[in-house]
C-alpha positions, -999 to 999 in steps of 0.1 A, spaced: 780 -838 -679 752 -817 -685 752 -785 -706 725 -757 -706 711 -752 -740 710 -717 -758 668 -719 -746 670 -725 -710 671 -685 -687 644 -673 -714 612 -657 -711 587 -674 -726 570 -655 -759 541 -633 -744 509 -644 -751 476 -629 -752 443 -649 -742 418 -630 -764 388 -612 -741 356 -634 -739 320 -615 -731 284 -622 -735 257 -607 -752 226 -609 -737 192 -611 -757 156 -614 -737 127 -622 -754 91 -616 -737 64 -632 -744 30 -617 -734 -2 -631 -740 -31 -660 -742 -13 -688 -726 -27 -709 -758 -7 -681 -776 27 -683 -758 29 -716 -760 20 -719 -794 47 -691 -805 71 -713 -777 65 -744 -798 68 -729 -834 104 -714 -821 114 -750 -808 101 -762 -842 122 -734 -863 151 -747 -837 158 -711 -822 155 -725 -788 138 -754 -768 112 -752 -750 128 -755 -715 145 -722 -723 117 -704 -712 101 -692 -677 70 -715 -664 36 -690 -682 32 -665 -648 -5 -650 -648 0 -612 -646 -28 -608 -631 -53 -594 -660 -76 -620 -672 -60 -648 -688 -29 -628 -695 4 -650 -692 42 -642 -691 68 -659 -704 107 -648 -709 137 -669 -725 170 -653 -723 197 -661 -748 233 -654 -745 261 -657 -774 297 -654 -768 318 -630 -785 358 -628 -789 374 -598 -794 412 -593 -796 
């Protein structure tokens, strides 16, 4: 009734998933916090990144010194 085709008890092909990893960039900002915001807001304006992508200003501790960091990662395929 039913007959086996010529395909059916073979392996698939192999197939290789190409290898996925990050790169990983930080950018610091150190400064006035008039400063790192300005410089926050001319990169959101430029489109590099928005503005949430960065750290709440942290005081450092000197006077009126603020931190800031934004980390951006990019995907790369090798293989």
């Amino acid at each position: 009734m039913f007959q086996p085709s010529d395909a059916e008890g073979m392996a698939p092909a192999p197939f290789t998933l190409p290898t996925y990893r990050q790169e990983t960039l930080r950018h610091i900002l150190l400064g006035d916090y008039a400063a790192l915001m300005e410089a926050i807001n001319q990169m959101a304006a430029l489109r590099y990144c928005d503005k949430i992508a960065w750290s709440d200003p942290i005081p450092t501790g000197r006077n009126g010194e603020y931190l800031s960091v934004m980390t951006r990662r990019r995907g790369v395929t090798t293989g």
